[in-house]
C-alpha positions as CSV (number, residue, x, y, z in Angstrom):
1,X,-144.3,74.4,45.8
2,X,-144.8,72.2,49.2
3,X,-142.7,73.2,52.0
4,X,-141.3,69.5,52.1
5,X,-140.4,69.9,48.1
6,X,-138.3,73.2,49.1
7,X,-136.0,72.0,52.1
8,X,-135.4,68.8,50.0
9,X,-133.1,71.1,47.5
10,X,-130.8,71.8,50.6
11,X,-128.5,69.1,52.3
12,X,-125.9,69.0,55.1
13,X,-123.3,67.0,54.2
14,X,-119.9,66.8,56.7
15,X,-117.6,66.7,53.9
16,X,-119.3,69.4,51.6
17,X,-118.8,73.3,53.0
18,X,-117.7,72.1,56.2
19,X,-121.2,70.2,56.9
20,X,-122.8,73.7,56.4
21,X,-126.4,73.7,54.8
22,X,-125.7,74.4,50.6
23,X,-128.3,73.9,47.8
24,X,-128.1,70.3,46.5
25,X,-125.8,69.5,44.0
26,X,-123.6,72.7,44.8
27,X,-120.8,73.9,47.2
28,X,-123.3,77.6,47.3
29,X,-124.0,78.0,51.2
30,X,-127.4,79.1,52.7
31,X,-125.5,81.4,54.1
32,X,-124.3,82.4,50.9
33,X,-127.5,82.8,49.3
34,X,-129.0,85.0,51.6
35,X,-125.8,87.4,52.3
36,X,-126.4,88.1,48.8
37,X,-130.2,88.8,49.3
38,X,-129.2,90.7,52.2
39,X,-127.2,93.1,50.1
40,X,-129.8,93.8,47.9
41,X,-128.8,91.1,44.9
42,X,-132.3,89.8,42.9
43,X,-133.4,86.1,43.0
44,X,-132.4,87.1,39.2
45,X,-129.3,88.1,39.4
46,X,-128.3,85.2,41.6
47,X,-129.6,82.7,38.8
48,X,-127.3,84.6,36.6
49,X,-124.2,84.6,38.6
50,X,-124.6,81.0,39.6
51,X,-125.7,78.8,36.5
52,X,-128.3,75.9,37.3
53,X,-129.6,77.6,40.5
54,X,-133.3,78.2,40.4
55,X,-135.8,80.5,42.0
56,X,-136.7,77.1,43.8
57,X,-133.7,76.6,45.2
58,X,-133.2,80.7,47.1
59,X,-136.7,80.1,48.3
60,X,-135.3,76.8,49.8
61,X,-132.3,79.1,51.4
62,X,-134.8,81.4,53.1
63,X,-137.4,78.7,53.6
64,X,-134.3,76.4,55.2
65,X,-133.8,80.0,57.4
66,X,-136.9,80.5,58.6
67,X,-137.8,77.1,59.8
68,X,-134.0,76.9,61.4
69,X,-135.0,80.2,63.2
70,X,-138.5,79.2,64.6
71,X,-136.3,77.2,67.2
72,X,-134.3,79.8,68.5
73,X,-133.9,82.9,70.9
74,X,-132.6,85.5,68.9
75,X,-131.1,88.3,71.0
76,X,-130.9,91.6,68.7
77,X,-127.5,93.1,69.1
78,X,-128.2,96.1,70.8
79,X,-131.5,96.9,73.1
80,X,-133.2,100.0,72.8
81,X,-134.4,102.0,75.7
82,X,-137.3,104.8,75.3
């Protein structure tokens, strides 16, 4: 699936979430989607938890991500030193 065809599946909206980014058609976060991933839950499991999610739309969360990150400095929390 196109790039373009992924980030359409996710939407900003001010009165949905707070105007966070959430999977079209849902109140589920980005954010949401990849704590979740983040904690080890399967693209699977997530489809089970959350009826009429598709694999198409976590790839849009970490697609959405990515392309949101490409932008900006990100300083690691702690530095280390040899």
């Amino acid at each position: 699936m196109e790039d373009r065809n992924l980030l359409e599946r996710i939407v900003l909206n001010p009165e949905v979430m707070a105007g966070k980014a959430v999977i079209r058609g849902t109140r589920l976060t980005v954010e949401h989607i990849l704590n979740l991933l983040a904690h080890g839950e399967s693209v699977e499991t997530i489809m089970e938890e959350y009826p009429g999610v598709a694999k198409e739309d976590v790839l849009a969360c970490i697609l959405f991500a990515a392309r949101t990150l490409e932008d900006t400095a990100f300083v690691p929390f702690a530095v280390e030193t040899a």
